[in-house]
N, C-alpha and C positions, 0 to 999 in steps of 0.2 A: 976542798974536794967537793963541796956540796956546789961552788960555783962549775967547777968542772962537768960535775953529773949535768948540770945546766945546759951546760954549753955542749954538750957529747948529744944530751937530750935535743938539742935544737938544731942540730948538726944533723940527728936524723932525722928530723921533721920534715925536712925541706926535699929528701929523697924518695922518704916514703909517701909523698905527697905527691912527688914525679909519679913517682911509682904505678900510685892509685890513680893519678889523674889517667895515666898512660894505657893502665890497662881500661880503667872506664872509657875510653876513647877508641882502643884497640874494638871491646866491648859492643859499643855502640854500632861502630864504622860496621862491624862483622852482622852484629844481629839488627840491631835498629835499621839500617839501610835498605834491608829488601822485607822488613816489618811496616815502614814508611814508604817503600814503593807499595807495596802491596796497598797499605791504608789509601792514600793515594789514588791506586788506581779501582779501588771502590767508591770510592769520594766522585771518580772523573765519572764511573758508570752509572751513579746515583744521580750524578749529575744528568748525563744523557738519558736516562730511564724519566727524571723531571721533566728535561725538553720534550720527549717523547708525549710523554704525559699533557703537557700543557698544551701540546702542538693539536693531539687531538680532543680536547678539550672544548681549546676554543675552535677545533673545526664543528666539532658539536652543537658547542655555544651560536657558531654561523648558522649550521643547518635549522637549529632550533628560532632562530632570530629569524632565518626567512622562511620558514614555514608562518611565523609570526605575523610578518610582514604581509606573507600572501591570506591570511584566515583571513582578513576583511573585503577581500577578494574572493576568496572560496566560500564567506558569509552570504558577499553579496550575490554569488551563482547562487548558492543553495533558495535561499529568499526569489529569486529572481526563477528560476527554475520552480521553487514552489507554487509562485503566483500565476505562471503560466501554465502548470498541470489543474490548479483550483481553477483558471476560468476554463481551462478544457472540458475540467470534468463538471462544473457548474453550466457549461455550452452542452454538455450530454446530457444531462439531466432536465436540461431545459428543453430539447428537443425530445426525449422519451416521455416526458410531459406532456407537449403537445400532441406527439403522435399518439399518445393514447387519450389526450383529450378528445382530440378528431375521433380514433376510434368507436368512443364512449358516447359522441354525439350521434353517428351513422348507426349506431347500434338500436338510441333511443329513436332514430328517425323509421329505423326499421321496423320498430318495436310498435312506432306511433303508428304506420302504416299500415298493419300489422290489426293493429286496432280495433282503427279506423275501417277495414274491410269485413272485422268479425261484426264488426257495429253494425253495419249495413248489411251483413248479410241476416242479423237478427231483427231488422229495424223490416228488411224486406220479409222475412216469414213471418212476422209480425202483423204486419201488414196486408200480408195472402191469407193470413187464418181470420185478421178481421172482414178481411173481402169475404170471404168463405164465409165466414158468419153471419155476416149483412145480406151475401146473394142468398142464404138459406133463411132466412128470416123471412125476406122479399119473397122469395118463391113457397114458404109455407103459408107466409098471408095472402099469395095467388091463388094458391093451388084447392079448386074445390073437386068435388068426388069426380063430376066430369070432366074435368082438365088431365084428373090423375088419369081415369078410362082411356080418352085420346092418346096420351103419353105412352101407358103401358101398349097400347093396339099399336103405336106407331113404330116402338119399339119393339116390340116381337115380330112385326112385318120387315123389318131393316134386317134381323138377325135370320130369317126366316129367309130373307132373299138373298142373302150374305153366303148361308148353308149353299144354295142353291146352284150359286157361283162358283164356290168352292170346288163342289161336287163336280162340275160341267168343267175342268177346268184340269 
């Protein structure tokens, strides 16, 4: 009997193994299939979400590359551009320079002229007060009692005739 229980044993092995496989399979096909479509079709949108990704990445990657490409370009405006506003403005500086050097020269020409006319006009009173002083020196070493007498009579007959005129007139 014990061979028997064996053999009845192994007799149902083979069913209950259909069995099991059968419903695991039934199992699968029902739930695993739109479990695996599903995974799937997260897998396929993971995937496109990537290309996406990559796509504008390296459009990025381009823009940055030729922005790159042009900075030694845009280096060499800016530098080139720089050197031409420095001698603009080194051209303005050098002309506000000069024209106030001019300026500064007309001013001392002015200034010299200027001078030169106070000079002479002190150099001429100068000069009339030494006349003045010489012609009164001259005339007090001339001038004796009678010279003065004639003087005064000549002058008082001049004013005296002057009255005269005035009056008749």
């Amino acid at each position: 009997m014990i061979l028997l229980a064996e053999e009845v044993n192994e007799l149902w092995k083979w069913p209950n193994f259909l069995m099991l496989a059968g419903l695991l399979g039934y199992l699968i096909k029902k739930h695993g299939g739109p479990l695996l479509a599903a995974r799937s079709q997260e897998i396929k949108e993971s995937l496109e979400a990537g290309k996406k990704a990559k796509i504008e990445a390296d459009a990025r990657a381009a823009a940055v590359q030729a922005k790159i490409a042009n900075l030694d370009r845009e280096v060499s405006e800016l530098r080139a551009n720089s050197k031409a506003e420095l001698e603009r403005e080194a051209d303005r500086i050098r002309r506000d320079a000069e024209n106030e050097l001019s300026r500064l020269e007309h001013q001392a020409q002015a200034e010299i002229v200027a001078i030169g006319k106070q000079a002479r006009n002190e150099v001429r009173l100068y000069a009339a007060k030494l006349a003045l002083d010489l012609a009164e020196q001259k005339i007090r070493g001339r001038m004796t009692p009678g010279a003065q007498a004639t003087l005064l009579n000549n002058f008082s007959n001049d004013v005296a005739g002057r009255a005269a005129e005035g009056s008749s007139r």
